[in-house]
C-alpha positions as CSV (number, residue, x, y, z in Angstrom):
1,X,-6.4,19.3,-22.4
2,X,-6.7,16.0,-21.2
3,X,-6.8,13.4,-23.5
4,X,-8.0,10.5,-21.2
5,X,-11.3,8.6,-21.7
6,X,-11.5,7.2,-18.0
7,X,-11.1,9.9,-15.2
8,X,-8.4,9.5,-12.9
9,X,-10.5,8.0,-10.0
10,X,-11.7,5.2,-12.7
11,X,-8.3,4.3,-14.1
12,X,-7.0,4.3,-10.1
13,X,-9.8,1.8,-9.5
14,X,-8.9,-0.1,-13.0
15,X,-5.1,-0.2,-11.8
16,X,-6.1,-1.7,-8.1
17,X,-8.5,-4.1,-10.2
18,X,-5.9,-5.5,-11.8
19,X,-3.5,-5.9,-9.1
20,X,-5.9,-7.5,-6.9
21,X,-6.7,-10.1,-10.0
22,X,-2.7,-10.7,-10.1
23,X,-2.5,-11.3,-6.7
24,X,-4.7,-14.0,-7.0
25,X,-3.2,-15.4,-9.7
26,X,-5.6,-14.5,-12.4
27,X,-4.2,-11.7,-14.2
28,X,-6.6,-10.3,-16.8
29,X,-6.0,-10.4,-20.2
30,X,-6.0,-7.3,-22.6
31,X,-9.2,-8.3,-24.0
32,X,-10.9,-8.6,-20.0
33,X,-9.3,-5.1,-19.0
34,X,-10.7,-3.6,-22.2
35,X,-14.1,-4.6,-21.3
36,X,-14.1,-3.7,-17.9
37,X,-12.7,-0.1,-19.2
38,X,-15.8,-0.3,-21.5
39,X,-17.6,-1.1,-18.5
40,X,-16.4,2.3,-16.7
41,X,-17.7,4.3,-19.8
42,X,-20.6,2.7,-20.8
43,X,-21.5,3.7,-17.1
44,X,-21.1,7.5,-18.3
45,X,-22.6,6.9,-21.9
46,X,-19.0,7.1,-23.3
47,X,-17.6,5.8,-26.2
48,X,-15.2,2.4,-26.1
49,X,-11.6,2.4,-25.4
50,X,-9.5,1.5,-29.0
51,X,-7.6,-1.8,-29.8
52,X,-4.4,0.3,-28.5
53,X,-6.0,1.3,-25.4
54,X,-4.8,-1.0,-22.8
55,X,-1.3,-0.7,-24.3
56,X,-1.1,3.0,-23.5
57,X,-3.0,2.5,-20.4
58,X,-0.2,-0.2,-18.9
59,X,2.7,2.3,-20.3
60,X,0.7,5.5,-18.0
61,X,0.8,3.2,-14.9
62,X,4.1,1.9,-13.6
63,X,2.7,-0.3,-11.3
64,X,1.6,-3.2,-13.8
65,X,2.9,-4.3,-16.6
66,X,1.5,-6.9,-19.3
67,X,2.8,-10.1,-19.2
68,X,2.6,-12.9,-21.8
69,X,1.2,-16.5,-20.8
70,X,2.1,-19.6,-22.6
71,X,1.0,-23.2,-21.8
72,X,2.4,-24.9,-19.3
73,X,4.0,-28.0,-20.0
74,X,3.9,-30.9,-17.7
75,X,7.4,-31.9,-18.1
76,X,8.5,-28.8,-16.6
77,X,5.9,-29.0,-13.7
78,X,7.6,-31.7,-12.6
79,X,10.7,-29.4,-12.1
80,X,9.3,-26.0,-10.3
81,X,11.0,-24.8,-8.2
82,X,9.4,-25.3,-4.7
83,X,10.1,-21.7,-3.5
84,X,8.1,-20.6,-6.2
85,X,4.9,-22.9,-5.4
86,X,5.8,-21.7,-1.6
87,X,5.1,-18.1,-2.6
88,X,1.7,-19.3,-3.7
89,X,0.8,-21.1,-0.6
90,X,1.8,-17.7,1.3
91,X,-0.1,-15.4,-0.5
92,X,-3.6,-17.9,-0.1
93,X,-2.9,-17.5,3.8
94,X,-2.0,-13.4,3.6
95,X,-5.7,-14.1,1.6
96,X,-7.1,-15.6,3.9
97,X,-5.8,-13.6,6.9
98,X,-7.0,-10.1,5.4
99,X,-10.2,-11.6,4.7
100,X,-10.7,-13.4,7.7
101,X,-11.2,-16.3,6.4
102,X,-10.9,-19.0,8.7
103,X,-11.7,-22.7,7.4
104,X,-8.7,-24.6,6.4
């Protein structure tokens, strides 16, 4: 019996969601990717996810893991590494190219 509230094509479309956020540097938080869950099933007249939902739903999908944020503190800013701002810069332009988006 499966024991899933969203079907599989709704949790695929949940995991690309969430991907496609983190790729633009905006990862959702637990509380965002339980609503948008809620969203899925609220579509189907189903009942909310739980509290311990998005837990179990990040441990089903190896492809994303949850990450913790903290604040970022100016005196380290002034230390990051430069490959690491680099990376960003690249993945605006793959943006940009696969969206054809072409103002600079």
């Amino acid at each position: 019996m499966n024991n899933l509230k969203l079907t599989a094509t709704e949790e695929t479309a949940l995991v690309q969601w969430i991907l496609s956020m983190d790729e633009r540097g905006m990862p959702p938080t637990v509380a965002y990717t339980r609503r948008m869950a809620n969203l899925l099933l609220s579509e189907r007249g189903k009942d909310p996810v739980g509290e311990n939902w998005v837990r179990k739903f990040v441990g089903r999908h190896g492809e994303i893991k949850a990450k913790y944020s903290r604040r970022y503190d100016y005196q380290r800013a002034k230390c990051e590494d430069p490959q690491m701002i680099q990376g960003w810069y690249d993945r605006v332009a793959a943006t940009k190219q696969k969206w054809w988006i072409l103002y600079t």
